[in-house]
Each structure stands twice: as C-alpha cells, then as structure tokens.
C-alpha positions as CSV (number, residue, x, y, z in Angstrom):
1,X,-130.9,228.2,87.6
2,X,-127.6,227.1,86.1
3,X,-126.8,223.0,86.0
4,X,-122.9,222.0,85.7
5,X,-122.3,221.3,82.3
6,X,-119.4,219.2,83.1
7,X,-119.9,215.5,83.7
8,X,-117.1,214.2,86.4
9,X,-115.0,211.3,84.9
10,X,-116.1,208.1,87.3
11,X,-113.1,207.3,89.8
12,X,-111.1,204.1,90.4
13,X,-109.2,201.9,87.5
14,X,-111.2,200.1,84.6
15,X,-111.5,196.4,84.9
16,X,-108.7,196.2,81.6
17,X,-106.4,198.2,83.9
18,X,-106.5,196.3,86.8
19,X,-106.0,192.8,84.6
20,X,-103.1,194.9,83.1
21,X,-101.1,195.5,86.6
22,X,-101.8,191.9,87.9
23,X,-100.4,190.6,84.5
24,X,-97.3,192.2,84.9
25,X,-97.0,192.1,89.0
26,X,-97.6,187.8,88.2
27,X,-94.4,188.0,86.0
28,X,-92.6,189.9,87.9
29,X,-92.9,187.3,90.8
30,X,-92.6,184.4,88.8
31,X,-89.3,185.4,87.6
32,X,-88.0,186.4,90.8
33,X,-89.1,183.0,92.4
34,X,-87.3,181.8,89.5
35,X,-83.7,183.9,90.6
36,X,-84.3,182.8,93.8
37,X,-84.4,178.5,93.4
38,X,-81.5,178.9,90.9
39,X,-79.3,180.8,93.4
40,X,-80.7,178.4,96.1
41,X,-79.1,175.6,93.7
42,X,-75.7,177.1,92.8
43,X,-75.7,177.6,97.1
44,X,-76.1,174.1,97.3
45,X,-73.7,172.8,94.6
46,X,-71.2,175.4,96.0
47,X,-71.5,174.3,99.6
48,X,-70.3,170.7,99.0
49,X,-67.4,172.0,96.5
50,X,-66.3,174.3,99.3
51,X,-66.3,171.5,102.2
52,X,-64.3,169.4,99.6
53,X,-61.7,172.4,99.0
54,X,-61.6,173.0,102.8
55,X,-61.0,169.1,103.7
56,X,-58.4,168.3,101.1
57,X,-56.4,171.4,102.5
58,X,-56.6,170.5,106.0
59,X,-56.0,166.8,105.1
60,X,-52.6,168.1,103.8
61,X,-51.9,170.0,106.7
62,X,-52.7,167.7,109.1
63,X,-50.5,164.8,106.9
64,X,-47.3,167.0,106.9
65,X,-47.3,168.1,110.4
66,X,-48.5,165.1,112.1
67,X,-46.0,162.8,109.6
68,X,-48.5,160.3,108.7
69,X,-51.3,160.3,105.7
70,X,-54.6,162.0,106.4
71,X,-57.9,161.2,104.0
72,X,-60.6,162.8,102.1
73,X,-63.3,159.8,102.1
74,X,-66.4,160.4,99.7
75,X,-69.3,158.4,100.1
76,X,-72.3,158.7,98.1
77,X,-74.1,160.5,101.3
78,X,-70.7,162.3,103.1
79,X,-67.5,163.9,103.1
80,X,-65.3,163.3,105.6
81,X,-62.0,163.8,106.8
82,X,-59.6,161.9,108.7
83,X,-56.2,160.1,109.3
84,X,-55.7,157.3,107.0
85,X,-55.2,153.9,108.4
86,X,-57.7,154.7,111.0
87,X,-61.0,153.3,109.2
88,X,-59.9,151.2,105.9
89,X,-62.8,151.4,103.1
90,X,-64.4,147.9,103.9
91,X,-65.4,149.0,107.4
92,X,-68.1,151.6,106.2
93,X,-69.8,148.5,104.5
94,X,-71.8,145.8,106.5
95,X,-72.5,142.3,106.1
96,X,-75.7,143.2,104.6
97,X,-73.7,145.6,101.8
98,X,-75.5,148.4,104.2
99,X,-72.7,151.4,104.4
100,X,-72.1,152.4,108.0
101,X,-72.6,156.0,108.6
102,X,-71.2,155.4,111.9
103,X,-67.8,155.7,111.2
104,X,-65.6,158.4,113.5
105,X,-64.0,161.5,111.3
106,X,-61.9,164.3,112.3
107,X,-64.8,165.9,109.7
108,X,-67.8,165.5,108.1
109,X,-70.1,167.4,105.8
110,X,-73.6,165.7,104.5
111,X,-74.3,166.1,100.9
112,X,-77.9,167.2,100.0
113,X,-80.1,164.2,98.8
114,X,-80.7,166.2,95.4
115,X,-76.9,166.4,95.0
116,X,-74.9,163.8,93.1
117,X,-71.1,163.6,93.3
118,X,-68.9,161.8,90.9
119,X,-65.4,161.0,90.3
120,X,-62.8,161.4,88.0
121,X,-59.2,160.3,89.1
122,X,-56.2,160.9,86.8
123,X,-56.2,157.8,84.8
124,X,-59.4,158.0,84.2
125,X,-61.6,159.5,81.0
126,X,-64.8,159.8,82.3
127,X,-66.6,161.0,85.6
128,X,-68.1,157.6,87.8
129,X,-70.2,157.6,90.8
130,X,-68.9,157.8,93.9
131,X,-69.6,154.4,95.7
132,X,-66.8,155.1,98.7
133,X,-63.8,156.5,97.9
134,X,-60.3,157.9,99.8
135,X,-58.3,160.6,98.4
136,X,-55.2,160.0,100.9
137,X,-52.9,162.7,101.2
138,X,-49.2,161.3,102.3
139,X,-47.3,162.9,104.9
140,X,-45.3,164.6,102.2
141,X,-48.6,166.4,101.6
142,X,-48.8,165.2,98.0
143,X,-52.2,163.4,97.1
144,X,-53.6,161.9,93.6
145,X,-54.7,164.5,91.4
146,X,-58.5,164.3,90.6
147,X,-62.0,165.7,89.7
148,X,-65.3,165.8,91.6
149,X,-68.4,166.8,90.2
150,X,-71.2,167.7,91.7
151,X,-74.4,167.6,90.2
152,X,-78.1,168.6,90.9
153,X,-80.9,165.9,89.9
154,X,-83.8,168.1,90.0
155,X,-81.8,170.4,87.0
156,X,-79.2,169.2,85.9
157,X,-77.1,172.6,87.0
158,X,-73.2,171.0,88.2
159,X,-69.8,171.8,89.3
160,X,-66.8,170.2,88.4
161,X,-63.7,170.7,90.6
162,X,-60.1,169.8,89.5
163,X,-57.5,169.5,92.0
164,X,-53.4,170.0,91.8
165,X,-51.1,166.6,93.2
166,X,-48.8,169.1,95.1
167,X,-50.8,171.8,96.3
168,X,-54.4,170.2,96.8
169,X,-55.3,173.8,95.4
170,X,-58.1,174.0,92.9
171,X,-56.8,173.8,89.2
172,X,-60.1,174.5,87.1
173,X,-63.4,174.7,88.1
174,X,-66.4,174.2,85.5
175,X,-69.8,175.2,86.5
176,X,-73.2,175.2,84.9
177,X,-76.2,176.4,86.7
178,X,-79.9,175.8,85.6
C-alpha cells in the first residue's frame, strides 16, 4: 500500500496576515473619515459665503428697482435681508442687551454655531466680530465695500470674502481649509 507523500498546506490566512489587512483596512477608513469632516467643513463655511453673495445681489436689486435702500444685516447668529429703514440696528437689542431674533426679513439664513463671522469694512485694517451690522445698499445700487470672514472654531479652516462698491460682486476670495 502506497501513503501520499504530499502533506496538504493547512487552509485559511495566518494570524500575521489577517493583523496585516485590518492594519491597512483601519487606515484606509480613518483617512476617509478624515476627507469626509473636512469637506463637511469647507460645505459649511461655503454655505454661509454663498447666502451672503446671494443677499447682497438681491439687496441691490431690490434697492434699484424698488428706489429705496435695501440691507444685508449680520448678526453674530443670522443673515438677513431686507429694506433699510424698516428695522433700525437698536431694535434687534432688548432692554436686557438680549438681541431679538424676532425681527421680520425679506431673508434669512442661520449661521452654524461652530461658524464665526467677522468684519472688515473699508477703513478698516483688521477683521472684528460681528456684533450687528448693516451693509445698506442705496437705491443707486452702490453699497460700502467690505470683507466677511467666516471661520470655523473646531479647526480653524476660513473663508474670507471681498466685495466690489458698484457691483456687490465678489472681488477676492481667500480660503483655508483644515
């Protein structure tokens, strides 16, 4: 009687293997989580620049066909648009200093919590928080040039926005995402 003289090779992976392919499979899906909350945040800074852009159009619009000035107001929690004259800065603050989110607009966009906008009008050097600010647009459609920035706390990633006097038409835009 003849035996097999060839020993079978055992079947399935060795235990270094398997450490080997869950090694890289853990990279793999901790840099992809990684893509995915950075172009979460540049989504987020983007979506505030972009209401901004679409208010201070329609601001001018609205202040050259209706004859009369139109405003961008910025609070530290909204954007909003609507004709100037119609809420004056002091009524969004109570007695108490409390603003009052109450306030009718022709628009309005909330900015995220983790979002933090600042201002830079023409005369000045450096960006400030916004507390509440108006960017009228006059009914000859020309407004104040200036620069927002929007920035996210939790990295640090931003977006700065510069806007022309005549055209209300994005000049420069500066962006670093984290």
């Amino acid at each position: 009687m003849r035996f097999n003289q060839h020993r079978r090779s055992p079947s399935g992976f060795t235990l270094i293997e398997i450490v080997i392919v869950l090694s890289v499979l853990s990279l793999l899906i901790g840099m992809t989580v990684l893509r995915i909350n950075s172009v979460s945040g540049e989504r987020q800074l983007r979506g505030g620049a972009e209401a901004l852009k679409d208010f201070a159009k329609q601001a001018r619009m609205f202040a050259i066909v209706e004859q009369r000035p139109h405003q961008v107001l910025l609070t530290p929690g909204s954007i909003r648009l609507q004709a100037s004259g119609q809420v004056f800065t002091e009524d969004y603050i109570d007695q108490h200093g409390v603003l009052n989110e109450n306030i009718p607009a022709i628009k309005r966009y909330d900015i995220d919590a983790d979002l933090k906008m600042s201002i830079r009008r023409w005369r000045d050097k450096e960006f400030r928080p916004i507390k509440i600010d108006s960017w009228v647009f006059e009914h000859t459609g020309i407004c104040e040039p200036l620069s927002i920035r929007f920035e996210r706390l939790s990295d640090g990633s931003y977006l700065e926005i510069t806007f022309n006097a005549l055209t209300a038409n994005v000049e420069r835009e500066d962006a670093q995402f984290n």
